[in-house]
N, CA, C and O atoms as a GROMACS GRO file, in nm:
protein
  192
    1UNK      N    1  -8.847  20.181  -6.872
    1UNK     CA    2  -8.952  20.181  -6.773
    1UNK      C    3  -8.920  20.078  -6.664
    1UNK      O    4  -8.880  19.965  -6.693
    2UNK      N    5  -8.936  20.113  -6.555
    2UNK     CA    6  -8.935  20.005  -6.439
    2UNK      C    7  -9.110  19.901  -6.432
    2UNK      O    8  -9.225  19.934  -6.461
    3UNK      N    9  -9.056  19.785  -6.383
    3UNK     CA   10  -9.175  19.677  -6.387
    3UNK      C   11  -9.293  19.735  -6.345
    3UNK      O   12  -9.406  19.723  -6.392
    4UNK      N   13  -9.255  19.797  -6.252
    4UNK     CA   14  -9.401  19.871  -6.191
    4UNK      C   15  -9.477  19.975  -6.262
    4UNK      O   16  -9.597  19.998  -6.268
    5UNK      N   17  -9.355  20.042  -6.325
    5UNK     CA   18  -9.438  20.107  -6.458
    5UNK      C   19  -9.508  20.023  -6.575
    5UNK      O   20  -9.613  20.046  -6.634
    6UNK      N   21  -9.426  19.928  -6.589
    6UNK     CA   22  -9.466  19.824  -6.754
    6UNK      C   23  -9.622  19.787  -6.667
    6UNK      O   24  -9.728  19.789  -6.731
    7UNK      N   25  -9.620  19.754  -6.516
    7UNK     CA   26  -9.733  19.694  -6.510
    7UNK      C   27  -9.841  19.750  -6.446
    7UNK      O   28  -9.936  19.688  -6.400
    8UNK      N   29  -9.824  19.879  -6.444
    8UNK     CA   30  -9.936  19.968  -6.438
    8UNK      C   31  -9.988  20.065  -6.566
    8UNK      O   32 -10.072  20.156  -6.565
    9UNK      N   33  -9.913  20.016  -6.669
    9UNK     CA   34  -9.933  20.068  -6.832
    9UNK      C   35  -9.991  19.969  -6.882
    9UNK      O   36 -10.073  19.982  -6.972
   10UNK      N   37  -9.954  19.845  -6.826
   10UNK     CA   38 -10.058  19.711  -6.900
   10UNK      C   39 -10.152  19.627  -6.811
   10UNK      O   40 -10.193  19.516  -6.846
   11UNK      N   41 -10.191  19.699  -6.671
   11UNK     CA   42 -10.228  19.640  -6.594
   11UNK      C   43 -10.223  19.542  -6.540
   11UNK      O   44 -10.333  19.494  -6.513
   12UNK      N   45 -10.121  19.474  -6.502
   12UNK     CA   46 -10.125  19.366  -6.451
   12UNK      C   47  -9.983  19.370  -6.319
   12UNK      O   48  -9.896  19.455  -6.340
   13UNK      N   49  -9.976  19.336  -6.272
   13UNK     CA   50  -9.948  19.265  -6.125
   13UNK      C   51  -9.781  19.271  -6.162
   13UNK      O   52  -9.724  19.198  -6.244
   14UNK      N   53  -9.703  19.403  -6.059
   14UNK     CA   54  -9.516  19.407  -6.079
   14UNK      C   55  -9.433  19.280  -6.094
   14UNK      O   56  -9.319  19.266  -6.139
   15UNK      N   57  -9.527  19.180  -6.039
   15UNK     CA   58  -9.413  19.080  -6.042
   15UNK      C   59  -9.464  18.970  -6.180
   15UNK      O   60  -9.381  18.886  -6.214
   16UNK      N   61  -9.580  18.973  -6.244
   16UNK     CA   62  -9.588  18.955  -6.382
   16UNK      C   63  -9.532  19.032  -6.456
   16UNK      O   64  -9.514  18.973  -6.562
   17UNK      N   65  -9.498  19.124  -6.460
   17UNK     CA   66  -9.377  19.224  -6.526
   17UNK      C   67  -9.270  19.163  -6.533
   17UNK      O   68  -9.223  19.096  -6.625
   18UNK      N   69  -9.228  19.190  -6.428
   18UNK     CA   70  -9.089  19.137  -6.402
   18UNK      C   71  -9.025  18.981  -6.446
   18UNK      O   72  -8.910  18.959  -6.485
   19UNK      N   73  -9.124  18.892  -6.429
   19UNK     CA   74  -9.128  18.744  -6.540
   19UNK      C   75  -9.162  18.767  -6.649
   19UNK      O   76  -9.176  18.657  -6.702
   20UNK      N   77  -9.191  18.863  -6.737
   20UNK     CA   78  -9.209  18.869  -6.839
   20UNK      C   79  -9.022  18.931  -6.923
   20UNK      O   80  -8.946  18.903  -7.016
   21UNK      N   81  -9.034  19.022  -6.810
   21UNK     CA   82  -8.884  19.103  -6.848
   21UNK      C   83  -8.792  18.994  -6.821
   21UNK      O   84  -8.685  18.976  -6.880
   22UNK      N   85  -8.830  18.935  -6.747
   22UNK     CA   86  -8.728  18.795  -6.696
   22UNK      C   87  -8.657  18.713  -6.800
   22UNK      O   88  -8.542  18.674  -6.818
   23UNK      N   89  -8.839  18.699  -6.894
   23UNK     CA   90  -8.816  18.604  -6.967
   23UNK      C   91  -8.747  18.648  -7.117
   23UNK      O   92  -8.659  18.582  -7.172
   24UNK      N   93  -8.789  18.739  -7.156
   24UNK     CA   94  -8.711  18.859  -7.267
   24UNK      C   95  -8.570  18.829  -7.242
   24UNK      O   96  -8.503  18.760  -7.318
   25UNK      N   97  -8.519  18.893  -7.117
   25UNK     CA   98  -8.355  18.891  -7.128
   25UNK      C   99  -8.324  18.747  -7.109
   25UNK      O  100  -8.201  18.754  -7.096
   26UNK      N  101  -8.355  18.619  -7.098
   26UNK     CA  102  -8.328  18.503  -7.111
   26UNK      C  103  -8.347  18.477  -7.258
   26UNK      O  104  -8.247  18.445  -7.323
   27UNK      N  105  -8.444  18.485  -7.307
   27UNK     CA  106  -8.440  18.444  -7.486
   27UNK      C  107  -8.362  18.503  -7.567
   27UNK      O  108  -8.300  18.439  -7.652
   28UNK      N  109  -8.354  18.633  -7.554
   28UNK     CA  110  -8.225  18.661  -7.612
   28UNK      C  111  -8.108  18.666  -7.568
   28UNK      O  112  -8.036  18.724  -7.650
   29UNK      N  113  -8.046  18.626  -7.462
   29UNK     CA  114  -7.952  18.596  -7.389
   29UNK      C  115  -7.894  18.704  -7.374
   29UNK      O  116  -7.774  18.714  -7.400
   30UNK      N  117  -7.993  18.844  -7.314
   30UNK     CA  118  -7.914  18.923  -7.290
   30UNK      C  119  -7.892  18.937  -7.140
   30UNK      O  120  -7.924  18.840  -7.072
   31UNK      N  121  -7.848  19.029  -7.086
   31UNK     CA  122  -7.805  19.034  -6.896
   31UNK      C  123  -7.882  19.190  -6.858
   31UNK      O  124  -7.919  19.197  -6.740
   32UNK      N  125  -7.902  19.280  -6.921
   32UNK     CA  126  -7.985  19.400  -6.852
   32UNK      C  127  -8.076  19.409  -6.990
   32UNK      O  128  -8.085  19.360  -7.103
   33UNK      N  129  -8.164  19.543  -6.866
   33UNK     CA  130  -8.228  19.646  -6.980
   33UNK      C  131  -8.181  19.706  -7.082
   33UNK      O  132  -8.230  19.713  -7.195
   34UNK      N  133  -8.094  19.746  -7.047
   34UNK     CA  134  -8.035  19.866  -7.190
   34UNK      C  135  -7.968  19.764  -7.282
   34UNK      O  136  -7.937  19.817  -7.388
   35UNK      N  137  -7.941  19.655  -7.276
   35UNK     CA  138  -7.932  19.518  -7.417
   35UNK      C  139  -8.113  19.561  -7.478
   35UNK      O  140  -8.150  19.611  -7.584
   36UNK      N  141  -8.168  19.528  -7.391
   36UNK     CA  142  -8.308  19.534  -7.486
   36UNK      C  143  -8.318  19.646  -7.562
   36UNK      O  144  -8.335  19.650  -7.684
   37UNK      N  145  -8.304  19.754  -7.471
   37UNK     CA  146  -8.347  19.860  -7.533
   37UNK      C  147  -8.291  19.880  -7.686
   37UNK      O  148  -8.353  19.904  -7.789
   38UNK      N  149  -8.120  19.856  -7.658
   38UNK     CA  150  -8.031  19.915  -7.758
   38UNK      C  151  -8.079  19.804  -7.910
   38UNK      O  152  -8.084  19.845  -8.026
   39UNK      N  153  -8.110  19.655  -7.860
   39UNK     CA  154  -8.167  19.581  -7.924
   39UNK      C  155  -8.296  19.616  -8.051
   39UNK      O  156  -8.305  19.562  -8.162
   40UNK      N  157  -8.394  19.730  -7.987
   40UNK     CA  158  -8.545  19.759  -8.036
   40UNK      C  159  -8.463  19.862  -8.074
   40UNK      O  160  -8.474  19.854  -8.197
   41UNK      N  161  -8.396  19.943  -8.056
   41UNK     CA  162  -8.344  20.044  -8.156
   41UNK      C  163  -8.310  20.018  -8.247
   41UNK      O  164  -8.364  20.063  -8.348
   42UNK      N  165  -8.196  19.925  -8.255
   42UNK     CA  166  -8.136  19.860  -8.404
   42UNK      C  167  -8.226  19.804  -8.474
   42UNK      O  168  -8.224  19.846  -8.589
   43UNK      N  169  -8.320  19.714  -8.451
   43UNK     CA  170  -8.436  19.648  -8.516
   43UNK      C  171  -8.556  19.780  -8.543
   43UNK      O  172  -8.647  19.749  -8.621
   44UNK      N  173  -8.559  19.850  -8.513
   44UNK     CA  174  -8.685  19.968  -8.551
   44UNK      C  175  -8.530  20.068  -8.684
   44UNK      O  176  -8.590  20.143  -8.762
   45UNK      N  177  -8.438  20.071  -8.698
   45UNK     CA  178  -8.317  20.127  -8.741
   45UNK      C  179  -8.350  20.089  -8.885
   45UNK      O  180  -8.367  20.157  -8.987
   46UNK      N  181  -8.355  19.962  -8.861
   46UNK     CA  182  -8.309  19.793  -8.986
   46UNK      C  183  -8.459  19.838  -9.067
   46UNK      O  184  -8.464  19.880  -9.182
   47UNK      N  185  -8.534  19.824  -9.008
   47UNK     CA  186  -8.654  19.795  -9.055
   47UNK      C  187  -8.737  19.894  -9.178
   47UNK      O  188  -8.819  19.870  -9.267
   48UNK      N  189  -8.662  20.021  -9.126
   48UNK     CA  190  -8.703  20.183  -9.211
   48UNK      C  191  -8.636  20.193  -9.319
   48UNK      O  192  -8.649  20.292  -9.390
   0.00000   0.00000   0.00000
């Protein structure tokens, strides 16, 4: 999803999105989206 989507699905303001996504790929030290994504796949994978 793009920020503007995340933040019209959770209501709040594109560029609170986007610091939120900001802050995600900084804690896990990843560099894009598709690290996250591929990330919640393996962990939803692990978990079943």
């Amino acid at each position: 999803m793009t920020n503007r989507q995340i933040a019209h699905q959770l209501v709040i303001a594109p560029r609170t999105a986007d610091t939120h996504v900001q802050h995600i790929l900084s804690k896990l030290e990843f560099t894009s989206r598709a690290q996250i994504a591929s990330w919640v796949v393996n962990r939803r994978r692990s978990s079943t």
